[in-house]
C-alpha positions, -999 to +999 in steps of 0.1 A: -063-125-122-082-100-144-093-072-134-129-072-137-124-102-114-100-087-091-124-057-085-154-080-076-130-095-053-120-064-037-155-068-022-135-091+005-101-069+002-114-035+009-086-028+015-060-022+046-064-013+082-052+006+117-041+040+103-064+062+108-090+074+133-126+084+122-150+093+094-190+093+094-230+094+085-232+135+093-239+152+062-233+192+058-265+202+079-236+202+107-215+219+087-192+240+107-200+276+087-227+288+066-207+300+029-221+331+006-238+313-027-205+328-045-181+314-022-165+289-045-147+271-016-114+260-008-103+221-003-075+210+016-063+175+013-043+158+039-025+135+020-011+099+030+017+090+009+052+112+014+069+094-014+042+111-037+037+148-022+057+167-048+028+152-074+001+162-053+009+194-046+019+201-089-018+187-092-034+216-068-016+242-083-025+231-116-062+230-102-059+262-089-048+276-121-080+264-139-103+268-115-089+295-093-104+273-062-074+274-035-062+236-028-038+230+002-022+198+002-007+185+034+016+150+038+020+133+070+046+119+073+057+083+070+038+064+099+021+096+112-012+097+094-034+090+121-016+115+148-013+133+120-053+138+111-063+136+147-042+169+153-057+188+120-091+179+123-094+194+156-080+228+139-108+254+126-092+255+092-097+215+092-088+192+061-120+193+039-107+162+020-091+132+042-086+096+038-093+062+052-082+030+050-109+005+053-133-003+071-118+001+107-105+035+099-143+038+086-152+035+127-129+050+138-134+088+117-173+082+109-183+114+125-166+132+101-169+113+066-200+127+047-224+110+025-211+107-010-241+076-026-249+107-044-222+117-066-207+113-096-176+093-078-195+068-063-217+064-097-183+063-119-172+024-096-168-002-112-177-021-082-201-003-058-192-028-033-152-018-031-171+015-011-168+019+024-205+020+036-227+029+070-248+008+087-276+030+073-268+018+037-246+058+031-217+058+011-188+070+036-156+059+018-147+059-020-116+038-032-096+055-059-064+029-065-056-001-069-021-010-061+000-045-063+033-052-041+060-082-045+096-087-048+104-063-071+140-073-094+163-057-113+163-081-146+198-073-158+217-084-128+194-116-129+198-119-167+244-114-154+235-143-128+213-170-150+246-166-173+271-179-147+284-208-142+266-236-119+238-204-115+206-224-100+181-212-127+186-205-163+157-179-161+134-158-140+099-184-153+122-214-130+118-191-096+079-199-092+082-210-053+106-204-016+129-234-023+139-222-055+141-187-047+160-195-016+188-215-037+186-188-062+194-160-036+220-179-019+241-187-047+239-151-058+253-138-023+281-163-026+288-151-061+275-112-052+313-098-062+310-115-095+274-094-100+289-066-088+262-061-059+265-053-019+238-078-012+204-094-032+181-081-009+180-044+001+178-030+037+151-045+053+141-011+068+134-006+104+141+026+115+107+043+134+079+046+114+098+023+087+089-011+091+055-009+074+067-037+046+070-061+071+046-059+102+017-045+075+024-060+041+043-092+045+021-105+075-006-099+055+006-133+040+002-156+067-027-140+074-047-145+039-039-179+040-050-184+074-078-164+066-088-188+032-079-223+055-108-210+078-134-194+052-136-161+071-129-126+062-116-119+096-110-134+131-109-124+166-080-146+175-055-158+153-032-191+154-005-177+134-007-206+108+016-198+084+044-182+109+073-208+096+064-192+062+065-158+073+097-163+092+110-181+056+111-149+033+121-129+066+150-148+074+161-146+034+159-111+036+179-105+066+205-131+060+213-120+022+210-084+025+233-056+018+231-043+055+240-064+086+209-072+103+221-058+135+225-021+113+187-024+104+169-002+126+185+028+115+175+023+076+144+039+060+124+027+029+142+055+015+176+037+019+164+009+007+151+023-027+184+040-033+202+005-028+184-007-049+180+021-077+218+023-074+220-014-086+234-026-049+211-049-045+192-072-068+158-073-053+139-052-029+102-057-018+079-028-021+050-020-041+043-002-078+042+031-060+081+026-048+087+033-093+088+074-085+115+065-054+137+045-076+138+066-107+140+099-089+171+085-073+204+107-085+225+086-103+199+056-108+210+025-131+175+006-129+163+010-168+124+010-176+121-016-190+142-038-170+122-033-135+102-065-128+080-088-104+081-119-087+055-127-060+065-135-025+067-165-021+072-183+017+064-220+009+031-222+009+014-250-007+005-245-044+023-212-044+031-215-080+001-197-089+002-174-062+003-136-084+013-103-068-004-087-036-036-066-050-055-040-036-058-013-023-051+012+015-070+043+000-103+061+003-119+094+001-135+108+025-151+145+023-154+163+061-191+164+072-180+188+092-167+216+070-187+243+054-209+234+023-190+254-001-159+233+008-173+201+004-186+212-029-152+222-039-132+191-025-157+168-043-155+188-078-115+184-071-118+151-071-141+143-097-119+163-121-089+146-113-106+111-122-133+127-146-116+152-171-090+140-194-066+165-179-071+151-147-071+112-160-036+123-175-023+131-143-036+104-124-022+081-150+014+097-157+020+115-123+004+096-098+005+059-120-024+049-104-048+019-110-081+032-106-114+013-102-134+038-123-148+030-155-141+070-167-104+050-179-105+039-211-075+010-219-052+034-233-051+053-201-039+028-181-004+039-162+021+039-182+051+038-155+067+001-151+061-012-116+022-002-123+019-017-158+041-056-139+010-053-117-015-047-145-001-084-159-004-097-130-035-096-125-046-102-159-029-134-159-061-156-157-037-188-140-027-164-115-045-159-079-040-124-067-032-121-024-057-097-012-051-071+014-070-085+043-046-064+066-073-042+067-083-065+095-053-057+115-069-051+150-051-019+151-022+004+146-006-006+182-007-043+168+011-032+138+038-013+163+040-044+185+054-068+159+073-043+144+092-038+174+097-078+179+107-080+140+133-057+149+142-074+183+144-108+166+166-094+135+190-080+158+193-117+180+173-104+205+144-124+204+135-158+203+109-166+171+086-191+195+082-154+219+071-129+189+048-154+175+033-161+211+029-124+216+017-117+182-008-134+187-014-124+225-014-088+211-040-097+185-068-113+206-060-080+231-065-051+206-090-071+191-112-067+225-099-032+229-113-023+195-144-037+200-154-021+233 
């Protein structure tokens, strides 16, 4: 879908939820310490994302060079965010500049998020309503990318396989749904020494704090359809629809990977990307942020220009015009709670990253985001691969975009639970009948915890 449709969209997307823990209306009057009129602040960012904290911390220093305002970036670690924030906010030298993920994480942190209706940021949206607001109409939450996730390829080795003999496709336009992706990938692991691969599929990754691709991102299939049969945006109890689908692409990953499914929860999205960079596998499903992982792998084979997308598809009705996964996990908050001088230096940080063209050129080229701000003309747009498949995606008018209604997740310990039970029902240790009864068991429960 386009863009300026996808971002009115977004509206019902804002974007995922369950990993943080709370933001809100306080403005600077609580301010934990009065700051001289010359005291030009200091910001620091507690960052979500470890696979992109070597660009976050080259951005600060290059801040700090221009500006000479200090700028401290902290990553949690994979998983950890919430913990993470819970533990620094609490600290005297607190993060001035945090993020949320939607509106849950919105309740969750709202005594700390301050009032941004009245900056530059807010004003530069394309879509005011993408914003995470307050019940008293306050602006508390400001999204600054838009990301896609899929099946990501590796179009040479699919290019070697549509050339074999009795191969199932001739090209990539034939896999448009589950059937013919299934026959696809199983007649590429019977001929996987001829391709010179492991497996098709990398590791599907469950060591701890691992296994957010699947009990995050790939239920948030199910889910969205479930979610478009009923008309709603959310639901306090779920019926699990779509869990044959689900268990579809699961199974197809597990049973055609390069790892035994019973070696799985020792592997990290790390190992994954470096199967797959290292041309082991074929396909791998992560999302246009994964592009700095693969290329920054030593002695990785995937070219440019040959990284691709398919959608992932479970065998869902009509799912040949099902596009990518769009949306988006991440919003700025600025600490009510920290002195004046700091919020005034964390929000300038900001708005020079997204509003100068030095900052725009980073934002494009380092970080390769997808911004919702109208500061970025068309020629700014990122330039690495796996940002620029998503791009086409979604301008692809006979396409419908997924959106990231997993920002409804009831919470965190939900997303834990049937982690756990995709891992126990990998390994053969679970029946599929018990996880999708205690999926959703766990749902209606943390549902009523969250509300209380």
């Amino acid at each position: 879908m386009k863009m300026k449709k996808f971002l009115s969209a977004a509206l019902a997307a804002t974007m995922a939820a369950g990993l943080l823990a709370g933001c809100g209306s306080n403005k600077s009057d609580s301010a934990s310490g009065e700051s001289s009129k010359d005291d030009k602040g200091t910001v620091y960012y507690l960052s979500f994302k470890p696979e992109q904290a070597e660009q976050w911390e080259a951005i600060a220093k290059a801040y700090t060079e221009e500006t000479g305002v200090q700028v401290k970036v902290q990553t949690a670690a994979s998983g950890t965010y919430e913990q993470t924030l819970k533990s620094e906010i609490a600290k005297k030298d607190a993060p001035t500049l945090f993020q949320i993920n939607g509106p849950v994480g919105y309740q969750n942190w709202k005594d700390y998020c301050m009032d941004l209706s009245d900056t530059d940021l807010y004003s530069w949206l394309n879509d005011k309503g993408m914003a995470i607001e307050g019940e008293d109409g306050g602006v508390y939450g400001i999204p600054y990318a838009v990301e896609g996730y899929g099946i990501i390829y590796n179009e040479e080795i699919m290019d070697k396989y549509f050339t074999l003999d009795g191969a199932k496709a001739a090209s990539i336009e034939e896999i448009n749904n589950f059937d013919k992706l299934k026959e696809v990938t199983e007649d590429m692991t019977a001929k996987k020494d001829q391709l010179g691969i492991d497996g098709v599929f990398a590791s599907t990754s469950f060591a701890p704090g691992e296994d957010w691709r699947w009990q995050t991102h790939l239920m948030n299939l199910p889910i969205y359809y479930e979610y478009q049969d009923n008309n709603v945006k959310d639901e306090d109890e779920i019926s699990f629809e779509y869990n044959k689908e689900f268990k579809n692409i699961f199974d197809l990953y597990l049973n055609n990977s390069v790892t035994e499914p019973a070696m799985l929860g020792s592997k990290t999205v790390s190992d994954s990307m470096a199967e797959f960079a290292l041309g082991k596998a074929a396909m791998v499903q992560n999302g246009n942020w994964a592009w700095g992982d693969i290329s920054g792998v030593d002695g990785n084979t995937v070219k440019e220009d040959k990284i691709k997308y398919l959608p992932i598809y479970t065998g869902m009705k009509g799912e040949e015009k099902q596009g990518l996964c769009v949306g988006g996990e991440n919003y700025f908050c600025i600490n009510s709670q920290a002195s004046e001088a700091d919020q005034k230096a964390s929000l300038d940080f900001i708005e020079w990253l997204f509003g100068t063209d030095e900052g725009k050129e980073k934002v494009t080229n380092e970080l390769g985001f997808i911004t919702p701000f109208n500061t970025f003309e068309d020629d700014q747009k990122p330039t690495d691969p796996l940002a620029q498949e998503v791009i086409r995606y979604m301008e692809n008018s006979d396409l419908t975009s997924v959106s990231w209604d997993f920002q409804t997740f009831p919470s965190q310990t939900f997303k834990d639970n049937l982690g756990a039970s995709l891992l126990e029902y990998a390994s053969g240790n679970k029946d599929w009948n018990t996880l999708v009864t205690e999926c959703t068991e766990d749902w209606k429960t943390e549902k009523e915890a969250t509300a209380e």
